[in-house]
C-alpha positions as CSV (number, residue, x, y, z in Angstrom):
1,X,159.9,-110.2,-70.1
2,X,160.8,-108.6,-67.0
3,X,162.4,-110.2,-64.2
4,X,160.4,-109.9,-61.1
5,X,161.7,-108.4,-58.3
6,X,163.2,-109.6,-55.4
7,X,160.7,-110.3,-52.2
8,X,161.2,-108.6,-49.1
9,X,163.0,-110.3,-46.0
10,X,159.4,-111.2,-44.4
11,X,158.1,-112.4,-47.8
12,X,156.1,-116.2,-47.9
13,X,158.1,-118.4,-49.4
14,X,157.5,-120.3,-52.2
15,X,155.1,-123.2,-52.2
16,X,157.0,-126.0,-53.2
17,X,154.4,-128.0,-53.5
18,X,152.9,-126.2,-56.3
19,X,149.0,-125.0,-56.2
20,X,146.0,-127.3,-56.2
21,X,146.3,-131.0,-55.3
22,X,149.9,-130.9,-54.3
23,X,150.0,-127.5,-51.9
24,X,147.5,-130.3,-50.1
25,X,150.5,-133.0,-49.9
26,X,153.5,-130.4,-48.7
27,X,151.0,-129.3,-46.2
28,X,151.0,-133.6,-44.6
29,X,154.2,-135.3,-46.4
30,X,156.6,-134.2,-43.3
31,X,154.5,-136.4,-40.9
32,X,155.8,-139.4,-43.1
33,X,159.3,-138.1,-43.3
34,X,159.2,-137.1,-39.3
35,X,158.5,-141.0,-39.1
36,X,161.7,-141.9,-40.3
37,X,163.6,-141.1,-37.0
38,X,160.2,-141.5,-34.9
39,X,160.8,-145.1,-35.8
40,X,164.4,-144.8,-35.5
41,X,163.7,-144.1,-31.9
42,X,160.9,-146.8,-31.3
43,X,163.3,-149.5,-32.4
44,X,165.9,-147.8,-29.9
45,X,163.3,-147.9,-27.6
46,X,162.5,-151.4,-28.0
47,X,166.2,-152.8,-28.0
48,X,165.4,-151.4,-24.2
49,X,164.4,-154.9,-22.9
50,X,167.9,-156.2,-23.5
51,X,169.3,-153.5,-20.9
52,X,170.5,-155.3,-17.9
53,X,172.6,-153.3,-14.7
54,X,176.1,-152.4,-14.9
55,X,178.8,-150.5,-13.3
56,X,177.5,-148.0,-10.9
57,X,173.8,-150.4,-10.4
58,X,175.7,-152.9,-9.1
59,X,175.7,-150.5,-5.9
60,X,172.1,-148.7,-6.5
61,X,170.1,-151.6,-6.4
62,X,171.2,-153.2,-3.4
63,X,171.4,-149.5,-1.9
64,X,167.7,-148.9,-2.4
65,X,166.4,-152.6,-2.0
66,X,167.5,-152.3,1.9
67,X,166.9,-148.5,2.2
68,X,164.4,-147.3,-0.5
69,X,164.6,-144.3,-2.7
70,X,165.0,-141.8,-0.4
71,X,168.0,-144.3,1.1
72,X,169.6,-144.0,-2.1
73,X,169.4,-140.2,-2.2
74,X,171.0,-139.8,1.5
75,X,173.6,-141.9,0.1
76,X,174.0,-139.3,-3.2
77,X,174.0,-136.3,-0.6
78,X,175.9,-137.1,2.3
79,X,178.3,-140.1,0.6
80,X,178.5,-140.3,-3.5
81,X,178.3,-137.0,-5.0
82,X,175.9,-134.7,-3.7
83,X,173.5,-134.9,-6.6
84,X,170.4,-134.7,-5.0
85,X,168.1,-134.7,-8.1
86,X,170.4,-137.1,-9.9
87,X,169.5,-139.5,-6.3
88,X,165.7,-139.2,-6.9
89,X,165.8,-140.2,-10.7
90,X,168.2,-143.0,-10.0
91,X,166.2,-144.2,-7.4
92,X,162.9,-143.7,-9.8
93,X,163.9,-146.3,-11.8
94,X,165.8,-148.4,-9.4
95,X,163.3,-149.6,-7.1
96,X,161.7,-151.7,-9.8
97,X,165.5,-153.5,-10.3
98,X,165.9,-155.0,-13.6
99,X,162.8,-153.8,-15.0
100,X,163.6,-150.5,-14.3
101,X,167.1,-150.3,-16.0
102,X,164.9,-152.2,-18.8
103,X,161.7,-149.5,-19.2
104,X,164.3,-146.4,-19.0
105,X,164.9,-145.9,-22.3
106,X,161.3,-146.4,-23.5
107,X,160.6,-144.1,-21.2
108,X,163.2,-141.3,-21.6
109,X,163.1,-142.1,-24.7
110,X,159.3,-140.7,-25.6
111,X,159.8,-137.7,-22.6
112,X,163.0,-136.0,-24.9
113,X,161.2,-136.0,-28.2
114,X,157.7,-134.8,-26.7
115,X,159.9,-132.4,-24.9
116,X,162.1,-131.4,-27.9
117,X,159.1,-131.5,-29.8
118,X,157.6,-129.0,-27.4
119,X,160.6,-126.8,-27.7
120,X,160.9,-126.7,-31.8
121,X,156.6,-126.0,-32.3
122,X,156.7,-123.3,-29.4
123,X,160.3,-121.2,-31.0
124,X,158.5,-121.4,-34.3
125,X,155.1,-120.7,-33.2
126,X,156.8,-117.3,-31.1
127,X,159.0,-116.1,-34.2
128,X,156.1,-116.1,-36.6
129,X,156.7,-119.0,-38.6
130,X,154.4,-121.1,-40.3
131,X,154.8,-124.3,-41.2
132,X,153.1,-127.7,-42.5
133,X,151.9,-129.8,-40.0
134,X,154.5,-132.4,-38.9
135,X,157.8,-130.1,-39.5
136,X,158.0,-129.6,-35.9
137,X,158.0,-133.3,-35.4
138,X,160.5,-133.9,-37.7
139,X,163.0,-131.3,-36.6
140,X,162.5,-132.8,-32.8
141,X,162.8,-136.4,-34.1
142,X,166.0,-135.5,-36.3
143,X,167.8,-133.9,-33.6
144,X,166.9,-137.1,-31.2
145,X,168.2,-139.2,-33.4
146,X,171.6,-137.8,-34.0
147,X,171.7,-136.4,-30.2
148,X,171.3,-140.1,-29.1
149,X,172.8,-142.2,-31.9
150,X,175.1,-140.1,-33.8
151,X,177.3,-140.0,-31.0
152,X,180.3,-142.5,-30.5
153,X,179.1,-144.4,-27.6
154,X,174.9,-144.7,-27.9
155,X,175.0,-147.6,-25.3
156,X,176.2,-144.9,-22.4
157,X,174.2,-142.0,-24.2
158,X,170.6,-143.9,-24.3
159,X,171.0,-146.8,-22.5
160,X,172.7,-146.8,-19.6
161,X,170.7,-145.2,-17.1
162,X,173.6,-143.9,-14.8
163,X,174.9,-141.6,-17.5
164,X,172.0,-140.9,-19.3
165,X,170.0,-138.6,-16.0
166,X,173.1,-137.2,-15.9
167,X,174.1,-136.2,-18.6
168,X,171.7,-137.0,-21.7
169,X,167.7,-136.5,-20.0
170,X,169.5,-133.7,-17.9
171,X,170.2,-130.6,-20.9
172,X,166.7,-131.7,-22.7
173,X,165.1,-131.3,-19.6
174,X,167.0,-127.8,-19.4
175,X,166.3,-127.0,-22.7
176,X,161.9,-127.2,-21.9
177,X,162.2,-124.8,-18.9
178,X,162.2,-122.2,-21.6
179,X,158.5,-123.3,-22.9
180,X,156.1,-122.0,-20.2
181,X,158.0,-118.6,-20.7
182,X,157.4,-118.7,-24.7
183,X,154.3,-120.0,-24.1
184,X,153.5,-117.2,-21.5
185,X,150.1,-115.1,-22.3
186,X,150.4,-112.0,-20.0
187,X,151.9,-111.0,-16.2
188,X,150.3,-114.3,-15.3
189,X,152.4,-116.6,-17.5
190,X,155.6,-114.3,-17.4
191,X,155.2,-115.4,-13.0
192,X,154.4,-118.7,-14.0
193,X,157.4,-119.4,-16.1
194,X,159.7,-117.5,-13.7
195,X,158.6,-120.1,-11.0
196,X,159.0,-122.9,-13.2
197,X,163.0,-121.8,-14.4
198,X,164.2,-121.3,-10.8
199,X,162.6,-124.5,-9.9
200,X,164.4,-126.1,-12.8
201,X,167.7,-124.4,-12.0
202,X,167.9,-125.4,-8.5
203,X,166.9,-129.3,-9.7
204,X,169.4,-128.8,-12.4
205,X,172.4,-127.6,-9.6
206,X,171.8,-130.8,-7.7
207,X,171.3,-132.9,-11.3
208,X,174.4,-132.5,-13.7
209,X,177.0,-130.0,-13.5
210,X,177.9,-130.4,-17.3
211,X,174.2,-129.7,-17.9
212,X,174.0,-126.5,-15.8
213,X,177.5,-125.0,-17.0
214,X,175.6,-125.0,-20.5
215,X,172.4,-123.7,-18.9
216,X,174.5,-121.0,-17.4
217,X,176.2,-120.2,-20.5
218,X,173.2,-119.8,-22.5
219,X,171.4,-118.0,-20.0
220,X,174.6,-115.4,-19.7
221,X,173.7,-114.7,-23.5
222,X,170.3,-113.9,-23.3
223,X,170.6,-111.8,-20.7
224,X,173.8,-109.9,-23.0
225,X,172.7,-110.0,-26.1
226,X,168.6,-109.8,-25.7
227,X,169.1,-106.3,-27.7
228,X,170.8,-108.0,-30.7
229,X,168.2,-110.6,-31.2
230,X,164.6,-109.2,-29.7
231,X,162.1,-106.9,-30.3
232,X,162.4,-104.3,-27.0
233,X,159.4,-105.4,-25.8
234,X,160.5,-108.8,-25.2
235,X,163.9,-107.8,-23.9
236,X,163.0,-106.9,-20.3
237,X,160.7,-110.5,-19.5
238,X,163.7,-112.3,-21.5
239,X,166.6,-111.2,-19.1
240,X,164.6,-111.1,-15.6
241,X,163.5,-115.3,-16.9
242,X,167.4,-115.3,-17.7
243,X,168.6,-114.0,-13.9
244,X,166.1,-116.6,-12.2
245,X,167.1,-119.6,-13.9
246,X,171.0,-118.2,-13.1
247,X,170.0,-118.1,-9.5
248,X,168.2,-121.2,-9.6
249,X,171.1,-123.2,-10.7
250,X,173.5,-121.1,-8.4
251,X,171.0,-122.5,-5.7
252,X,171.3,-125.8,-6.5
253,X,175.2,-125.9,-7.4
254,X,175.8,-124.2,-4.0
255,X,174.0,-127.1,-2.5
256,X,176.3,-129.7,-4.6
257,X,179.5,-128.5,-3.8
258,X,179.3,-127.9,-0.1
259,X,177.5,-131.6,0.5
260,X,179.6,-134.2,1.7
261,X,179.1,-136.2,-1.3
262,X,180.4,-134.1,-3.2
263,X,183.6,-133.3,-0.8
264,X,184.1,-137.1,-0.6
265,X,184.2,-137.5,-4.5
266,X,186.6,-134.9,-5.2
267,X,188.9,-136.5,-2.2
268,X,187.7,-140.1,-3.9
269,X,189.8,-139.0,-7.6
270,X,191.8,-136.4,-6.1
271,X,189.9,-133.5,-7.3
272,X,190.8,-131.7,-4.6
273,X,194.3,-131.2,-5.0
274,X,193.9,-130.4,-8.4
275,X,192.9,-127.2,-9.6
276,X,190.7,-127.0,-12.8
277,X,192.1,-123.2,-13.2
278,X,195.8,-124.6,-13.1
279,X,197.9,-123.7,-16.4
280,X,198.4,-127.6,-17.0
281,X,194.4,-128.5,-16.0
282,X,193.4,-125.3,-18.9
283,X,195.8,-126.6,-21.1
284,X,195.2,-130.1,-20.8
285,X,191.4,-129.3,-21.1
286,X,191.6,-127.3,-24.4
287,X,193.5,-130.2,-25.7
288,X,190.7,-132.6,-25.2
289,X,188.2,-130.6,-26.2
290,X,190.5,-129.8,-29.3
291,X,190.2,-134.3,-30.2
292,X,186.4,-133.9,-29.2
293,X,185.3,-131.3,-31.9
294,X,187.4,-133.4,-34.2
295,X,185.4,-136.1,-33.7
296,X,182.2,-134.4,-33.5
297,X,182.6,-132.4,-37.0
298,X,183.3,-135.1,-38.6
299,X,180.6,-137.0,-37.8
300,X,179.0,-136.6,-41.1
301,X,175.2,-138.0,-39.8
302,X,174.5,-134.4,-38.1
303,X,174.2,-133.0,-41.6
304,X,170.5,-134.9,-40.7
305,X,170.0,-132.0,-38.6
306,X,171.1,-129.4,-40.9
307,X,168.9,-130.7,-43.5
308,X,165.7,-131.1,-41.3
309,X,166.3,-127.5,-41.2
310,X,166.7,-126.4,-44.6
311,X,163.7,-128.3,-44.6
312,X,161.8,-125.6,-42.4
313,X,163.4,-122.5,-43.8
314,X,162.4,-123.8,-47.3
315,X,158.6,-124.6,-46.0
316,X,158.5,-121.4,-43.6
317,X,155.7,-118.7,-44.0
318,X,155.6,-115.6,-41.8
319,X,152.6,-115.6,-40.1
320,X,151.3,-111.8,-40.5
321,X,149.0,-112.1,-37.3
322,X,152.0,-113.2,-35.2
323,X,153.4,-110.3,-32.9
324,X,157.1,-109.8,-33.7
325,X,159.4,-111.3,-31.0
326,X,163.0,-111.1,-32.7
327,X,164.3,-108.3,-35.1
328,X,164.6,-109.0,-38.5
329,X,166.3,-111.8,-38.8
330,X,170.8,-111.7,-39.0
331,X,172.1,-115.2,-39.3
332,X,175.4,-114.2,-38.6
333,X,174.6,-112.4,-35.7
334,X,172.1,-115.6,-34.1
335,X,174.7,-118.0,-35.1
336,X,177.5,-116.6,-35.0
337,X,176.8,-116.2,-30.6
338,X,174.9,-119.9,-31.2
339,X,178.9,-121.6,-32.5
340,X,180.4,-118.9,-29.4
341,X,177.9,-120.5,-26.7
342,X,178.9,-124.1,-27.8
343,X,182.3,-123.6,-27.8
344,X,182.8,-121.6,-24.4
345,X,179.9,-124.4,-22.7
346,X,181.9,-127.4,-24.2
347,X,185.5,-126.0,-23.0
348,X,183.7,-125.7,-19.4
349,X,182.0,-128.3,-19.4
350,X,185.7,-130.5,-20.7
351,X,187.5,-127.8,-17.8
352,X,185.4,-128.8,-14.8
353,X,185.5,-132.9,-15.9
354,X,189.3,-132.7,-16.1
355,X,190.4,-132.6,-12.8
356,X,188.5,-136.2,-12.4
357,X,189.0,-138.0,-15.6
358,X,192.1,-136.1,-16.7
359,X,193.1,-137.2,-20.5
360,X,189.8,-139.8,-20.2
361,X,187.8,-136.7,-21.5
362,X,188.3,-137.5,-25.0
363,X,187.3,-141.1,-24.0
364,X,184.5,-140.4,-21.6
365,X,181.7,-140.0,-24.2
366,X,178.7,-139.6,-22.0
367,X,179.8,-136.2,-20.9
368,X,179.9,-134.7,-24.1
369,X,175.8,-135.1,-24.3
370,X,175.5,-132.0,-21.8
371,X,176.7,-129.3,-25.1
372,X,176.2,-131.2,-27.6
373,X,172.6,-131.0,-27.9
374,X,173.2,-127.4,-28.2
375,X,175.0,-128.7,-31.3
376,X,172.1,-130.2,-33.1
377,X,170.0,-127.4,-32.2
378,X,172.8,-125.1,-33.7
379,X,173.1,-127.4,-37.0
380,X,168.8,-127.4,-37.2
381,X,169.0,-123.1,-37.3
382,X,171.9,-122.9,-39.5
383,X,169.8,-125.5,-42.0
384,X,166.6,-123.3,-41.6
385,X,168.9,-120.1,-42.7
386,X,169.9,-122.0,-45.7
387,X,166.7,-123.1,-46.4
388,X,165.2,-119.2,-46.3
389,X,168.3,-118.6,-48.4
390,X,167.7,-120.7,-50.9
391,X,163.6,-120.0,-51.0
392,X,164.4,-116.5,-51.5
393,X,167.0,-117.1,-54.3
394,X,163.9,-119.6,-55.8
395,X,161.3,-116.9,-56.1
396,X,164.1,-114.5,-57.7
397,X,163.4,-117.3,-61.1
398,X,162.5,-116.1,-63.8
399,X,159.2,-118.1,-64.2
400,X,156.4,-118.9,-62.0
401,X,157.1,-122.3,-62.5
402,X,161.1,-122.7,-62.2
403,X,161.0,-121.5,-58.8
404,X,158.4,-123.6,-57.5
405,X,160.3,-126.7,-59.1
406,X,163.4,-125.5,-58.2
407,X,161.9,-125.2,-54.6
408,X,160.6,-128.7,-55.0
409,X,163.6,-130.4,-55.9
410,X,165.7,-128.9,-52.6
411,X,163.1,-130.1,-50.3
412,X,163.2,-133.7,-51.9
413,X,166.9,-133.2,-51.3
414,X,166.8,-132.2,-48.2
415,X,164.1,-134.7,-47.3
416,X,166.7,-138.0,-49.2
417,X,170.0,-136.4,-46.4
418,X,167.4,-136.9,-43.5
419,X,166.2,-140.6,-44.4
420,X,169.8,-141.2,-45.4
421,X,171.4,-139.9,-41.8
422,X,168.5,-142.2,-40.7
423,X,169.1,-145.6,-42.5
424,X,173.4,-145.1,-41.7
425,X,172.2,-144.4,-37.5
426,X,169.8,-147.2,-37.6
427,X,172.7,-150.2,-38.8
428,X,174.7,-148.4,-35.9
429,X,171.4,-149.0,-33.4
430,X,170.7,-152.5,-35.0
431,X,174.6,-153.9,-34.4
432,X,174.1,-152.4,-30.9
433,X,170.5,-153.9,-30.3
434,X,172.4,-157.9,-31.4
435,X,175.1,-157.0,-29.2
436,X,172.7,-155.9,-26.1
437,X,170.4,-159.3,-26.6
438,X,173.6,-161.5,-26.5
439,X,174.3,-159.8,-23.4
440,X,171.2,-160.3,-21.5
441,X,170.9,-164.0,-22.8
442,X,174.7,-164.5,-20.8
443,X,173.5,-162.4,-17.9
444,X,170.5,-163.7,-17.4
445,X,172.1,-167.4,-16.9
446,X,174.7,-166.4,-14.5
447,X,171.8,-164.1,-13.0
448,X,169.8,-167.5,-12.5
449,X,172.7,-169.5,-11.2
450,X,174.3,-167.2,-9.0
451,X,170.8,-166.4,-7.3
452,X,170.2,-170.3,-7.3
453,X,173.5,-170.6,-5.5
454,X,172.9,-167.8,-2.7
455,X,169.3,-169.6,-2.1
456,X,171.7,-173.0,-1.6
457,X,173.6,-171.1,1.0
458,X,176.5,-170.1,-1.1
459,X,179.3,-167.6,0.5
460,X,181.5,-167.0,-2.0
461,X,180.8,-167.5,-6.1
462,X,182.9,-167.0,-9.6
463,X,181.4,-164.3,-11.9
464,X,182.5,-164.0,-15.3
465,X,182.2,-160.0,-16.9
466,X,179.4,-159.6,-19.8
467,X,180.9,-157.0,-21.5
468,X,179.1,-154.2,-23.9
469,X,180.3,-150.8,-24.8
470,X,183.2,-150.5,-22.4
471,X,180.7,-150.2,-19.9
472,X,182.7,-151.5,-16.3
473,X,182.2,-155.1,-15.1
474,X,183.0,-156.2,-11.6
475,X,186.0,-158.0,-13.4
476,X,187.4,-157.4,-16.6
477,X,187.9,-160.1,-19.3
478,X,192.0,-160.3,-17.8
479,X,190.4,-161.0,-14.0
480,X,191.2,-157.3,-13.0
481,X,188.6,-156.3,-10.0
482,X,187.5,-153.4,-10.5
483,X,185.2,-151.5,-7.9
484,X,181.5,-152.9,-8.7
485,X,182.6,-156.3,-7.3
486,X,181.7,-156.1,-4.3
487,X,178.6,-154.5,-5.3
488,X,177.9,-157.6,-7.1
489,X,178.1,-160.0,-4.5
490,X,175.8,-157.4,-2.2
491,X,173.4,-157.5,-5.2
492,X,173.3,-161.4,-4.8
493,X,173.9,-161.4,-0.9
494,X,176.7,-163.1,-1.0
495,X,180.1,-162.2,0.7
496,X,182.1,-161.8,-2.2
497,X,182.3,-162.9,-6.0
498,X,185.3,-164.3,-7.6
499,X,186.4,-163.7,-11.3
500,X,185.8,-166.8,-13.9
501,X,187.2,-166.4,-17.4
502,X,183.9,-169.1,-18.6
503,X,180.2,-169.3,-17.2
504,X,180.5,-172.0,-14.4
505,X,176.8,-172.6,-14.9
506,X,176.9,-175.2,-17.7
């Protein structure tokens, strides 16, 4: 018999799930594998009533309580840090005090994954591929899940809201200014999203400085290698959308770094008489960032990411009605600049951080977050190029049938890495759920009897530190005081708080 040949680039792929009854299951069963990090993320969510404040809300809540949101965001500008967008989302969640810090992961939460969500259906939907309903999903829920949980500090990723505006919501929210442009239907659309990206960029400039050094980055590539990965038509719209979001966050990062804030900060860790471009800072920087991609390769749960996307390149059609927005498709070329944008974002991103936290940067998790969701998105395309790899060397079988089962087999593969990168991320999220409701049972008793104490007239009362997660306490379990201490006793209105190695309350 002779063997049939092999399928062009733009070829369907196989149907795994066979003809008949079961093409009708492969077009549904990813909506019951995209649950498996969907409810990974609603049990997050839900450990999100044990939150209580820490470190930097010691200071925000009294801050806004006695000057409101707009208080806090003078304070940002003219005092802190110059963050002006970072002000406004602090202050969002702020001004309902414990409930706040207590409904932002929930909240944040369900915003990244409709947003990532967003992102995955719309780059599919604009390179012609077809998928079963629910892929999408579980591409955005798989790269959620190891974005917020696969990383070594999930408490200061997810839950801590200080960190997470920063430096977790703040790329995700970067990452969706690129929808309304690949979304956009005509000169109306192409405006629209132009609007939209400076708009972003300037709130990004004032929002994270991690976050827009990756924007930057990324938007540097599209705007030098659009002819290397789209169609000529597209190349023109792609850079000019490229240039505005550049300005936008040039905007913004202008209006950072000449605040006071931000001048007082830099004097505050001696920034300023530290230059991020010495020899020692570049050195020191690469060195760090060296110890972080250690850690982060060998963080075996991201293969969940590469698999949700062998999963799409082994489910993929080409949708013949599609217009063509990228040349055929090179996977060394696309990922080979994906791996170059991640590194050269995380070595900025670790070079403009050093100056503050020094050698901390290997230890200072939470500003990782800002490149590495460029990470996951890198593992999900690498996946789907496997994937199409594989499907094409399935349909090269010698039977109709061997393919097809073949084909079958690597998606229930691929499907068994996803649910096991799940179950391993989920004992990580239910240790750190126990350790965040024996927390808020121990803070919410000295809560009570330092607030019963300051009604009684109190001055001066003992605090003993609730540790989680290395986050910073106003004392530490030796009776160091750290900076949040007076803070605390502001938060109370008291005049000062005193360290207590037990709970005085019994």
């Amino acid at each position: 018999m002779d063997l049939p040949a092999q399928p062009p680039e733009d070829a369907p792929a196989p149907e795994p799930g066979g003809p008949g009854k079961k093409r009708g299951w492969a077009e549904y069963w990813p909506l019951a594998l995209a649950a498996l990090p969907l409810g990974l993320l609603a049990l997050a969510m839900w450990f999100g009533r044990h939150v209580r404040p820490s470190a930097d809300e010691w200071c925000f809540i009294p801050d806004v309580r006695e000057d409101g949101m707009w208080g806090l965001v003078h304070t940002f500008y003219f005092t802190d840090n110059g963050r002006v967008a970072n002000g406004i989302l602090v202050g969002a969640y702020t001004k309902f005090p414990v409930a706040g810090h207590q409904w932002y992961g929930p909240i944040s939460g369900a915003l990244m994954i409709l947003l990532l969500w967003a992102v995955v259906a719309t780059l599919l939907r604009r390179t012609g591929t077809r998928v079963p309903r629910g892929v999408p999903l579980l591409a955005a829920g798989m790269i959620t899940a190891v974005f917020l949980f696969a990383t070594p500090n999930t408490y200061k990723t997810f839950y801590w809201p200080a960190a997470s505006v920063s430096h977790t919501l703040a790329p995700v929210l970067a990452a969706a200014a690129a929808v309304p442009l690949l979304r956009a239907r005509g000169r109306r659309g192409r405006i629209a999203a132009l609007v939209v990206v400076v708009l972003a960029g300037v709130f990004m400039g004032t929002l994270s400085e991690e976050a827009s050094v990756v924007a930057l980055v990324v938007l540097s590539g599209v705007v030098l290698f659009a002819g290397l990965l789209l169609v000529e038509r597209y190349r023109r719209p792609a850079r000019i959308w490229a240039l505005a979001g550049m300005a936008g966050i040039a905007i913004g990062t202008i209006i950072l770094v000449t605040s006071p804030g931000s001048r007082n900060r830099r004097s505050r860790f001696g920034a300023e008489n530290v230059s991020m471009l010495a020899p020692e800072s570049l050195w020191g920087s690469a060195k760090g960032f060296a110890e972080i991609l250690g850690t982060v390769v060998t963080t075996w749960q991201y293969v969940g990411a590469v698999a949700a996307g062998v999963v799409i390149g082994l489910l993929a059609r080409r949708d013949p009605e599609a217009p063509r927005v990228l040349l055929p498709v090179r996977p060394g070329v696309l990922l080979g600049l994906g791996a170059a944008a991640f590194l050269i974002a995380g070595y900025l991103c670790t070079v403009i951080t050093y100056p503050v936290f020094g050698a901390k940067v290997v230890t200072t998790e939470r500003t990782w977050n800002d490149y590495l969701l460029l990470w996951a998105f890198l593992l999900v395309a690498a996946g789907a190029f496997l994937g199409r790899w594989l499907s094409l060397r399935f349909t090269a079988g010698t039977t109709v049938t061997a393919p097809r089962r073949t084909g079958t087999l690597a998606v229930a593969l691929a499907a068994a890495v996803c649910a096991v990168t799940v179950g391993s991320l989920g004992s990580g999220v239910l240790k750190l759920g126990d350790d965040m409701r024996a927390r808020a049972v121990k803070w919410d008793r000295q809560d009570a009897y330092l607030r019963e104490g300051a009604a009684r007239g109190e001055k001066v009362m003992p605090y003993t530190p609730t540790k989680i997660s290395r986050m910073l306490e106003p004392y530490s379990r030796n009776g160091t005081r750290a900076w949040p201490a007076q803070c605390a006793a502001d938060y109370y209105k008291l005049d000062r708080v005193t360290y207590a190695r037990t709970f005085q309350g019994d």
